[in-house]
Each structure stands twice: as structure tokens, then as C-alpha cells.
C-alpha positions as CSV (number, residue, x, y, z in Angstrom):
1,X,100.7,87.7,99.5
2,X,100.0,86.7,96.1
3,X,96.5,85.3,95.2
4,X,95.1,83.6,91.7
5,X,91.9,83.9,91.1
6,X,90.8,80.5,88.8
7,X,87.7,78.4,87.5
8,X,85.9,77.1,85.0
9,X,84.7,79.5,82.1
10,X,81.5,81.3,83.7
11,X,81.8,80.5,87.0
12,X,82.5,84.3,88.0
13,X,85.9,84.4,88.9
14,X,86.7,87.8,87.2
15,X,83.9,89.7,88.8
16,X,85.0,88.0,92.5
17,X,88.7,88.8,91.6
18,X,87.7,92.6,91.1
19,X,85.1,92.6,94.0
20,X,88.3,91.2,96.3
21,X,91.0,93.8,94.8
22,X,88.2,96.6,95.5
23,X,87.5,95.4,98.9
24,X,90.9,95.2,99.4
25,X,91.8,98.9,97.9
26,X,89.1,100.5,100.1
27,X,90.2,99.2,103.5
28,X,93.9,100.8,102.4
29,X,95.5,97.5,101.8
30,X,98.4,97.9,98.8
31,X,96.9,95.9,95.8
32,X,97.7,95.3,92.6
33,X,95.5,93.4,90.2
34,X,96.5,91.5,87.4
35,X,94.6,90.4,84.4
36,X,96.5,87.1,82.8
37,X,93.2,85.7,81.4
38,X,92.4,85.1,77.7
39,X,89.7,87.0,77.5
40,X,90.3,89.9,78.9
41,X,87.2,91.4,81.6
42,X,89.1,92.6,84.4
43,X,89.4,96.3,83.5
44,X,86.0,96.1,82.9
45,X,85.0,94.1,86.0
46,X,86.7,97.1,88.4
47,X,84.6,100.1,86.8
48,X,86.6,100.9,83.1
49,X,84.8,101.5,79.9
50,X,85.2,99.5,77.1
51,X,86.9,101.7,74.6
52,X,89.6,102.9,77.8
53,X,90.0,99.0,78.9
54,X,91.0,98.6,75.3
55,X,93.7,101.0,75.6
56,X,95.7,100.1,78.6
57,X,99.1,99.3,77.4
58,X,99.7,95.5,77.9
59,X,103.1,93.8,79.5
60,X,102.8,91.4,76.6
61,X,103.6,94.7,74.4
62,X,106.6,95.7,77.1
63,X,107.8,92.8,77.3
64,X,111.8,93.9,76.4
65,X,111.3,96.2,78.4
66,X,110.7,94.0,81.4
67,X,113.4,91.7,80.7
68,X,116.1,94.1,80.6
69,X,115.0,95.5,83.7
70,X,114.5,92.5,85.7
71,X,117.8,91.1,84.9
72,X,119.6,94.0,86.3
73,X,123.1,93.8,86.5
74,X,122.9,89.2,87.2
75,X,125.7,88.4,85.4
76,X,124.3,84.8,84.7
77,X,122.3,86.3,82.1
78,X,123.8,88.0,79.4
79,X,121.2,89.9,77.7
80,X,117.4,89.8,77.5
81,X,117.5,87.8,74.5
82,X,118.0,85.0,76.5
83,X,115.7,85.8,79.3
84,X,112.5,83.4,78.8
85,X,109.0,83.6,81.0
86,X,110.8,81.2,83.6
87,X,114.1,82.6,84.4
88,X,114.5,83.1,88.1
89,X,116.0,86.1,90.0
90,X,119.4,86.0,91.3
91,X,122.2,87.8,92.3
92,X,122.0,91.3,90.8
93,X,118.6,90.7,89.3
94,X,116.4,93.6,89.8
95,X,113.6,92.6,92.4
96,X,110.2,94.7,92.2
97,X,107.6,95.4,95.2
98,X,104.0,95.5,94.8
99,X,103.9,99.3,95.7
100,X,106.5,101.4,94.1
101,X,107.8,103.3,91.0
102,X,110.1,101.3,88.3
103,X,110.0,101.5,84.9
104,X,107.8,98.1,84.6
105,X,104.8,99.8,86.2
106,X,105.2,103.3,84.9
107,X,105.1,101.6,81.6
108,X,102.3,98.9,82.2
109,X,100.5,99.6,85.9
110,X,97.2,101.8,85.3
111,X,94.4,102.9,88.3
112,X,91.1,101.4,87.5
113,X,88.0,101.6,89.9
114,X,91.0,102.8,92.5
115,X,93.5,99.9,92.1
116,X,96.7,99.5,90.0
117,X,96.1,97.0,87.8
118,X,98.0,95.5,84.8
119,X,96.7,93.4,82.1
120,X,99.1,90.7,79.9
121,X,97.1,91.9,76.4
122,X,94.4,90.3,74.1
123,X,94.8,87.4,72.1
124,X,95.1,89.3,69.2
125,X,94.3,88.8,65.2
126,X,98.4,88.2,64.4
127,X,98.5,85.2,66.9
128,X,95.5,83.5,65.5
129,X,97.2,80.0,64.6
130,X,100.9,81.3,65.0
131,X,100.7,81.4,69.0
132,X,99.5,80.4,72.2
133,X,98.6,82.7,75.0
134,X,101.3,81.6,77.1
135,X,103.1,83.7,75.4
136,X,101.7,87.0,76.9
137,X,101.1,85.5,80.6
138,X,105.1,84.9,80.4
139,X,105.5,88.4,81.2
140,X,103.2,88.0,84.4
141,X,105.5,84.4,85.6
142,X,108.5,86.8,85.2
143,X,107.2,89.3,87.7
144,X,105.8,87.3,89.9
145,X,109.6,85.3,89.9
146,X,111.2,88.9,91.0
147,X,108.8,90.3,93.0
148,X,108.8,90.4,96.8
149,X,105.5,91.1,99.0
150,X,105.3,91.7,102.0
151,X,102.9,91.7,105.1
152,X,99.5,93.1,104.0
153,X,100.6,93.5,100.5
154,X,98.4,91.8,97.7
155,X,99.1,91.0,94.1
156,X,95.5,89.3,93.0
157,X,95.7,87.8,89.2
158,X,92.8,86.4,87.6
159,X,93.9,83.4,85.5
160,X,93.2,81.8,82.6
161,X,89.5,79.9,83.2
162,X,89.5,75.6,82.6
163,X,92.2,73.7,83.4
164,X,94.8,76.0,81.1
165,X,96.1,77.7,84.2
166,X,98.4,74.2,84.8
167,X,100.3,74.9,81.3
168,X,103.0,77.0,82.6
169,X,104.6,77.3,85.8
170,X,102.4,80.6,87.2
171,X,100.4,78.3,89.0
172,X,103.0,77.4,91.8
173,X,103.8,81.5,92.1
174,X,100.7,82.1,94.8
175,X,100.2,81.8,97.9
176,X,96.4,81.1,97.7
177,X,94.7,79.9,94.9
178,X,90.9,80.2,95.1
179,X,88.6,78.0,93.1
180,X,85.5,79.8,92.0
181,X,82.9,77.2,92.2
182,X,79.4,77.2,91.3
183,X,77.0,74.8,93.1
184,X,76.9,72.2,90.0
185,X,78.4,69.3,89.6
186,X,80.3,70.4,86.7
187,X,82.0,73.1,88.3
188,X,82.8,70.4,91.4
189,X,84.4,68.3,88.7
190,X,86.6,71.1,87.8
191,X,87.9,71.8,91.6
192,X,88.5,67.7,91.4
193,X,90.5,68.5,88.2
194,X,92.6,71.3,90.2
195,X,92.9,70.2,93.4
196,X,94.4,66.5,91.7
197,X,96.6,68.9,89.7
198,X,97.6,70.8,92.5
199,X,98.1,68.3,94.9
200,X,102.0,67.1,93.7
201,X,103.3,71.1,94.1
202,X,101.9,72.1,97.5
203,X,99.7,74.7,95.7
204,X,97.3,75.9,98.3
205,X,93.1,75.5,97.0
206,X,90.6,77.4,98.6
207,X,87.0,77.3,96.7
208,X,84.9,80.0,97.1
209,X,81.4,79.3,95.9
210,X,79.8,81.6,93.5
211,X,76.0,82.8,92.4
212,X,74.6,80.2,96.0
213,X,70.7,81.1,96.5
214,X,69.3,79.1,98.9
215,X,71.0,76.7,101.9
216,X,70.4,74.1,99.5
217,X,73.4,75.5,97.1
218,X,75.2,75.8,100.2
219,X,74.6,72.7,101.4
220,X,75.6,71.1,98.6
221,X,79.2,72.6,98.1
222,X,79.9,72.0,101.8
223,X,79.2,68.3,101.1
224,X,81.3,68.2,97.8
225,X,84.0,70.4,98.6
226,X,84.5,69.9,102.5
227,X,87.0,71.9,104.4
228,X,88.5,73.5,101.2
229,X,85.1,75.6,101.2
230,X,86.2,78.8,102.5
231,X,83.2,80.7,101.7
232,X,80.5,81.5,99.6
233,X,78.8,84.6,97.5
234,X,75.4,84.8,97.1
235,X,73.2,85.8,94.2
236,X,73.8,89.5,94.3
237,X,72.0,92.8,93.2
238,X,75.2,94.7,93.3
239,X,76.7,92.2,91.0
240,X,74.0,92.5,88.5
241,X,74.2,96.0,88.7
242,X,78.0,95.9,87.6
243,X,76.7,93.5,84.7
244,X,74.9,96.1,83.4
245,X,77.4,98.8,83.4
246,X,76.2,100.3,86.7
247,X,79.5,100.4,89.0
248,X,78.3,101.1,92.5
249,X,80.7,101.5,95.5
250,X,82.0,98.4,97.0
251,X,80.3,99.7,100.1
252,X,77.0,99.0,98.5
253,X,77.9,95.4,98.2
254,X,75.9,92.9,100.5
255,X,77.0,93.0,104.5
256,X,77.1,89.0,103.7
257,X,79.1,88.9,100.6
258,X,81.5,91.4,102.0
259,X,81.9,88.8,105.6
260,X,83.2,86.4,102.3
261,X,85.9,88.9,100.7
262,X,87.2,89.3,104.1
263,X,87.4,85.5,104.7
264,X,89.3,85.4,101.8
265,X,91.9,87.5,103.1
266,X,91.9,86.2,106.3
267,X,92.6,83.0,104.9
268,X,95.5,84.2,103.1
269,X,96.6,86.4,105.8
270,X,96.8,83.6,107.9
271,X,99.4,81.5,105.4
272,X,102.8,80.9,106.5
273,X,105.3,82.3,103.3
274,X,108.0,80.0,102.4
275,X,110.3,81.8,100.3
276,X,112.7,78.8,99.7
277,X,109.9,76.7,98.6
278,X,108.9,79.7,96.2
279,X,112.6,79.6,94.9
280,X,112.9,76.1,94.5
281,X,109.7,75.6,92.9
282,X,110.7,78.8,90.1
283,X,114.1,76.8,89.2
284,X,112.5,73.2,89.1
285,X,110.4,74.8,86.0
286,X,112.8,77.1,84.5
287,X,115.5,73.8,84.3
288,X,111.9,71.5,82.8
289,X,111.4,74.5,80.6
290,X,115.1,75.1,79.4
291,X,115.2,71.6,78.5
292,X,111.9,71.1,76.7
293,X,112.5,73.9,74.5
294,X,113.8,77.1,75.7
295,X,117.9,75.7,75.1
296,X,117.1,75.3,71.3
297,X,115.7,78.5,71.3
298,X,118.0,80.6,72.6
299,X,121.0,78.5,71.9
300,X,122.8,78.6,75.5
301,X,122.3,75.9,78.0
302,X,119.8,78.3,80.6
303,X,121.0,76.1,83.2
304,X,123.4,78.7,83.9
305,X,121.1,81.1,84.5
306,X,120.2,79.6,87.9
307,X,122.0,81.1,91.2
308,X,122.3,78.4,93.6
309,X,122.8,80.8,96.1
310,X,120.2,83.0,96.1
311,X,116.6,82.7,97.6
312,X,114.0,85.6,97.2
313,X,112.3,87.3,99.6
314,X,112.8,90.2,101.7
315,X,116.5,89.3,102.5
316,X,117.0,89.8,99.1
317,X,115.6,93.0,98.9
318,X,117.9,94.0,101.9
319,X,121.1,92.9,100.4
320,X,120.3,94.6,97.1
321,X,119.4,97.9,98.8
322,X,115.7,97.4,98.5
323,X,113.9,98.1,101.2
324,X,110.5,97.0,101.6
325,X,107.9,99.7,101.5
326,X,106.7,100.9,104.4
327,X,103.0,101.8,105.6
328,X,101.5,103.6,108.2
């Protein structure tokens, strides 16, 4: 299942994406962790030091390299010149599995704090009023179009904070999407802000409250959020610990907090895939996309890049000769 981790700047949805991706690793679920935000903590957040967060390679940086691999031998797309973030698999495109080798994660995938995790790259001094970041998270909508996960399979990407995570299409490619949501009434403004956002493209909320002390906090999400509140984390030592460099096992972490990562995959365990839905939705944005800009700037009408036929999904990995991965 595919999960995005979003919220408003400071509500704490890096360190609960890497407290979920570590909770997940431990119990020997295949993970892989994503880093598409701005500012770039997740490395960090799962146990790396600075200076070796700073030098994971970055898809942004590999991103030819993705292209030419995801488009395989389609013959709708002639080169990886004209490949943009939104292009959608079809037939012949190269479709990739959360847990396997390929060239894409040999180049990019790294283990941090015992997950595989991938980051999209810094917003670096050379885009500074020449680029947006959109830019760099298009490598991460271009997996997330090819890949296929299967049951008990996780890909968990912490987003862009603020409403910023609606500028591209990534934010129809999850399954879940859980709101991070301090008890305030600024941070409920922001899950009003999502959930309206949401609402047209069938995008899934869950809100997961964040830094709760007292049956107060609690009580006041409950009565502001209603039955999107899945959950809630507590103010936590382990937490602070982490903020201060000290990385303790994920076993350490409160008996309550941990009930709350494991509601969390519960509740995406128990969400029914739709694969055509997931297809349609990638081609509805790549055709908005092509015509908004992406035409002019390649030149060909990327229209034609679209495979009527062809629906992801683990049929598609059968039919290509990819077989999902196995587990005991």
C-alpha cells in the first residue's frame, strides 16, 4: 500500500512518517520510505547523521536515469526526452516493486535506521528563483505511476508540509493519506483545507493527532475532526530523545504510541485497492498536464503517450513477466 505522510509545517509529520516506516521495518513488513519534502529531515528522522543524510544520492540527480528505465521497451514513448513527471505506464513500460533490485534503487535506494529509503534532493542554491520543487518530486510521481505493491508491502512518503502537496498530481497516488494534526485550531484549519481539497478525487484522509497531553487535546480533535480521527500520539520521551540526536530502538517507544502506528496500518491494511481508479486518475493528470505545458515543452502532443488498454497492478506485472515478490 502506498501511504503519504502530510501536514502543516511543524506539526510532526516527518518524525511520525519515520516512527511508522520503523515500526513497520521491525515487525518484517517490506518498506520503503520516501523523502519528497522540501526540506529535507527524513534521513535524519530514521537515525542518519547529518553529514551521511547529506550524501545520499537523490532521484532528482538520476532522474535520466529513471526515465529510460521506466519506459522500457512502450513504444508510445520514444525517448526519455519526452517522458515528463506524469507519464503513465503502459504496454512495455518497465513496472518496479517495492522490494527488489533494478537499476532505480541500486542508484537512489539507501538503508537508513534499517529501512530503504530514497530521498527526491534538496532545494538547492542553482534553483533559487529559476525552479520550483516540483521539479525533483516529479521523479517520485513517476515511480509511484510504475510501481506495483502488493499485500503487506508499504511505500510511506513524507510530503511536502502546507497545502503544496495539491500542486501536482502525487497526491491521488496513495492509498492513505494521513493528516498529522496538532490539537490547535490552526492545524484543524489545515485538515479543513485538505480534506475540501481532497474530497473531488476520492483521496482517502486519515488525521492522526500529534504532540496530545491530556484528554483535553484528545477531546478536542475528536470533536473537530470526527470519524477521520484515527488516532493519536502523545507527548513522547522517546521522541524528544530522537530530537536530540539520541536514536533509541523503536521498541523503546511508548506501549500507547506504538497501539497508534499499528492503527495506522491497520487502517490501511484494511483499504480495498482499486487499480483502475489508480490508472485513470494517472492519465486524467498526465492529459491536464500535457496540455497546460508539457506539449510546448517537449513538442509532441503526449496524448499519445497514453495506453488505453492498459491498467496497472499485479496483472500487469504477470503479463510482463514480473512476478510479485514473494515472502515467507
Amino acid at each position: 500500500m502506498k501511504i503519504a505522510l502530510v501536514g502543516k509545517g511543524g506539526s510532526g509529520k516527518t518524525t511520525l512518517a519515520a516512527l511508522l516506516v520503523r515500526r513497520l521495518a521491525a515487525i518484517g513488513r517490506p518498506v520503503l520510505a520516501v523523502d519528497a519534502d522540501i526540506n529535507q529531515h527524513l534521513a535524519v528522522a530514521l537515525g542518519a547523521t547529518e553529514p551521511d543524510a547529506v550524501a545520499l544520492p537523490t532521484l532528482s540527480a538520476h532522474l535520466p536515469l529513471i526515465k529510460d528505465y521506466l519506459r522500457g521497451a512502450n513504444p508510445r514513448i520514444a525517448s526519455a526526452a519526452v517522458m515528463v513527471k506524469t507519464t503513465p505506464p503502459g504496454a512495455g513500460s518497465q513496472l518496479l516493486r517495492v522490494v527488489e533490485r533494478n537499476p532505480i534503487y541500486d542508484a537512489c535506494v539507501r538503508e537508513v535506521g534499517g529501512a530503504r529509503l530514497a530521498v527526491t534532493g534538496p532545494f538547492a542554491e542553482d534553483d533559487l528563483g529559476v525552479a520550483c520543487y516540483h521539479s525533483k518530486i516529479g521523479a517520485v510521481e513517476l515511480l509511484l505511476n510504475h510501481l506495483v505493491d502488493g499485500v503487506g508491502e508499504y511505500v510511506v512518503v513524507d510530503m511536502t508540509a502546507g497545502a503544496d502537496s495539491f500542486a501536482s498530481g502525487l497526491f491521488t497516488r496513495f492509498d492513505v493519506t494521513f493528516l498529522v494534526c496538532e490539537p490547535t485550531l490552526r492545524s484543524v484549519g489545515v485538515y479543513r483545507q485538505y480534506r475540501a481539497y481532497a474530497r473531488d478525487f476520492g483521496v482517502r484522509i486519515a488525521v492522526v493527532g500529534n504532540k496530545v497531553s491530556d484528554a483535553q487535546d484528545a477531546a478536542f480533535l475528536s470533536a473537530q475532526v470526527g470519524d477521520d480521527l484515527v488516532g493519536w500520539m502523545s507527548r513522547s520521551a522517546h521522541v524528544r530523545a530522537a530530537e536530540r540526536g539520541e536514536i533509541r530502538p523503536i521498541s523503546a517507544l511508548e506501549p500507547a504510541n506504538v497501539a497508534t502506528l499499528d492503527v495506522m496500518r491497520a487502517t490501511v491494511d484494511s483499504t480495498v485497492k482499486d487499480w483502475d481508479t489508480y490508472q485513470q486518475q494517472a492519465v486524467d493528470f498526465h492529459l491536464r498536464n500535457a496540455a497546460a505545458w508539457a506539449n510546448d515543452r517537449t513538442g509532441c502532443d503526449l496524448a499519445d503517450q497514453v495506453d488505453p488498454d492498459f491498467i496497472a497492478g499485479p496483472d500487469a506485472l504477470a503479463w510482463s513477466g514480473q512476478l510479485p515478490a514473494t515472502r515467507s
